[in-house]
DOGU-687962 format. One line per field, with one value per residue (C-alpha): residue in three letters; x, y, z. Coordinates in nm, 4 decimals, decimal comma, padded with zeros to 6 digits. Layout:
<pts>
resn = ALA  ... .
x = X  ... .
y = Y  ... .
z = Z  ... .
</pts>
This chain:
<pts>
resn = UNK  UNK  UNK  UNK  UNK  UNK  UNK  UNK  UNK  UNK  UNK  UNK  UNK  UNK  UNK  UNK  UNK  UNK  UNK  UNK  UNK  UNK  UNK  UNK  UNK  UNK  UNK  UNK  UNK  UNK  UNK  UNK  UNK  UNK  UNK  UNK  UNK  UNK  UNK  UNK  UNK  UNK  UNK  UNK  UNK  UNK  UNK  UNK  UNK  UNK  UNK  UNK  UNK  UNK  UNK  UNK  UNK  UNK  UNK  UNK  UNK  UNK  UNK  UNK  UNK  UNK  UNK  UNK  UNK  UNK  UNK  UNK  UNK  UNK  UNK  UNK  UNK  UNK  UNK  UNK  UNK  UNK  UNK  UNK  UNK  UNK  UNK  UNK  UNK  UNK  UNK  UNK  UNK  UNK  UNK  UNK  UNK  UNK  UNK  UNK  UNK  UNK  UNK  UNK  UNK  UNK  UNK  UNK  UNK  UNK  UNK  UNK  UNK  UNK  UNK  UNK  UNK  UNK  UNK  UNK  UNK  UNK  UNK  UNK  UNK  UNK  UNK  UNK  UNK  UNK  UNK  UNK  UNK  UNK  UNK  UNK  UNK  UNK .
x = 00,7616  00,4591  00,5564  00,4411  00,4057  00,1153  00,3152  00,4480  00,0455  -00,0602  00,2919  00,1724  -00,1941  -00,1432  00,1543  -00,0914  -00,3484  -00,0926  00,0033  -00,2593  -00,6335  -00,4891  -00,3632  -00,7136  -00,9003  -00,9104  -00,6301  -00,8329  -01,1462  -01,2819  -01,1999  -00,8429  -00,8201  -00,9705  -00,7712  -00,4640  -00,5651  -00,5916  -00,3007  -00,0977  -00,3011  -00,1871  00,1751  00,1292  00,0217  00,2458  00,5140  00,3950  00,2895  00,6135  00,6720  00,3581  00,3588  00,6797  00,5531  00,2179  00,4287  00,6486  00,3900  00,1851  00,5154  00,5821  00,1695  00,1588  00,5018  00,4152  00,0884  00,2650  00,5134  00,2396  -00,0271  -00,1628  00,0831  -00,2350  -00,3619  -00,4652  -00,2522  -00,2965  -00,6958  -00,6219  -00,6880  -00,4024  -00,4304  -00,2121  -00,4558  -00,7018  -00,4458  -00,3379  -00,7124  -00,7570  -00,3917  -00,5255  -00,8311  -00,6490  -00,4280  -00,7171  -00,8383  -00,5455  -00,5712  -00,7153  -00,4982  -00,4311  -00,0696  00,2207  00,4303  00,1543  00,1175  00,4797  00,5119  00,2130  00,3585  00,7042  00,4782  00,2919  00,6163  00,7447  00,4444  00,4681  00,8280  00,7249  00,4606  00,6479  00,9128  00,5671  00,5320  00,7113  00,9618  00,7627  00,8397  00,8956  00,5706  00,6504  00,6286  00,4271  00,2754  -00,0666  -00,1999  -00,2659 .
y = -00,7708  -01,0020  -01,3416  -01,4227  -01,0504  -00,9418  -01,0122  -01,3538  -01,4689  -01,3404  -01,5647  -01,8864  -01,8296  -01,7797  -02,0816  -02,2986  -02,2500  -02,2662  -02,6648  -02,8145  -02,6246  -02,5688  -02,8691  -03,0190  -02,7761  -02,9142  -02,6441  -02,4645  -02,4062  -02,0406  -02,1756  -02,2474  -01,9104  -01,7432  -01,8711  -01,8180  -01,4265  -01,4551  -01,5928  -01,3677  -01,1090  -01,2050  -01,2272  -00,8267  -00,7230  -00,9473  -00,7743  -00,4626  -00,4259  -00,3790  -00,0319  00,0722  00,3239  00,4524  00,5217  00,6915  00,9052  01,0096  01,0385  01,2954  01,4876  01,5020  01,6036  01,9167  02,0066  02,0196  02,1859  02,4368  02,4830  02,5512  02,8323  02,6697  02,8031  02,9294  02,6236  02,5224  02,2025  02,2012  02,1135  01,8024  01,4546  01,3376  00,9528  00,9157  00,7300  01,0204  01,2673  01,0648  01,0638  01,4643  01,5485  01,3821  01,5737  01,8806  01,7810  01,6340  01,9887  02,0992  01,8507  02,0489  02,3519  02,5064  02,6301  02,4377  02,4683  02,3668  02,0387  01,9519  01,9459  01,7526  01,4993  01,4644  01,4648  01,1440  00,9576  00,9804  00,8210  00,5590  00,4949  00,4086  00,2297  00,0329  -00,0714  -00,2165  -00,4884  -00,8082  -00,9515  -01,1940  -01,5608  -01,7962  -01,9932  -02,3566  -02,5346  -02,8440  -03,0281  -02,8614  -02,5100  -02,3668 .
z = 02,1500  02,1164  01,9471  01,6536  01,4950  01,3503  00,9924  01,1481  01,1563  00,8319  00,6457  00,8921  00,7773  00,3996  00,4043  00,5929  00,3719  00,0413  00,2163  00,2966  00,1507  -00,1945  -00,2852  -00,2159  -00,4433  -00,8515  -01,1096  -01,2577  -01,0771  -00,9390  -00,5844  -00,6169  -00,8195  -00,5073  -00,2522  -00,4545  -00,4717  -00,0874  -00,0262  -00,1978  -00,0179  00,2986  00,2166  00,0865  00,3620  00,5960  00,3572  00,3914  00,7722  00,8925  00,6916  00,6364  00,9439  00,8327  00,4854  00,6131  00,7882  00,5148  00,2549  00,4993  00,5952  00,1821  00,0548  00,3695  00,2778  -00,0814  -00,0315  00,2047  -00,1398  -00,3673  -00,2209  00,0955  00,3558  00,4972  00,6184  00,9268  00,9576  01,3011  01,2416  01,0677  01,1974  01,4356  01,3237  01,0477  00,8149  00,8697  00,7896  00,4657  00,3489  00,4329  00,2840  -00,0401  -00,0381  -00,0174  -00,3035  -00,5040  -00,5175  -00,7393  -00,9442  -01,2288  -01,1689  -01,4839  -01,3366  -01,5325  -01,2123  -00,9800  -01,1983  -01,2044  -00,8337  -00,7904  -01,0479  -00,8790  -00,5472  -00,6826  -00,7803  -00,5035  -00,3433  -00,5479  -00,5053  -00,1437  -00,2226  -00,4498  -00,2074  00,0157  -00,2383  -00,1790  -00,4343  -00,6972  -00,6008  -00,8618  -00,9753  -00,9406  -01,2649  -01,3227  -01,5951  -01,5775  -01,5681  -01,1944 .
</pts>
């Protein structure tokens, strides 16, 4: 495995930047408000980077399976993209085409489909960190 990760550069980047840029920007100004945004950007995605493959991969295996479930077992699955992220964008087309189905059961799988998406997504979010307290507003 390569040392330091992908993830292990993005936490370095955004904790170097939290130590010693921040501190020199004034509270309260748009600039310190924008590198606060991109700091907890990178620590998402440093989060996040780890499982995201893993949750591609399950959300594409859940939308053709549910697609397959609802009318489309005549799909060509075999003609869509072979790079995950490709797949996840034409899966969602395909779904996105639904959308306005006026079939009761067609909505409620799409619905349990979707929470179920989010549920991963959800667990790609790291855990809030305390905000440290101080005197004056950030």
């Amino acid at each position: 495995m390569i040392r330091p990760t992908d993830p292990d550069l993005l936490g370095g980047v955004a904790a170097s930047l939290e130590q010693t840029v921040l501190p020199d920007l004034a509270r309260g100004t748009a600039a310190r408000r924008q590198l606060q945004a991109a700091i907890g950007i990178l620590r998402r995605i440093a989060f996040a980077l780890p499982q995201r493959a893993g949750s591609i991969a399950a959300d594409n295996a859940d939308m053709a399976e549910t697609l397959r479930r609802i009318e489309m077992s005549n799909l060509e699955f075999a003609t869509l993209p072979d790079d995950p992220s490709a797949r996840h964008l034409a899966l969602q087309e395909m779904l996105s085409a639904l959308a306005d189905s006026p079939d009761d059961a067609v909505q409620t799988i799409l619905t349990a489909l979707y929470r179920r998406m989010i549920d991963r997504e959800l667990t790609l979010l790291p855990p809030e960190t305390p905000r440290k307290k101080t005197g004056a507003p950030a």
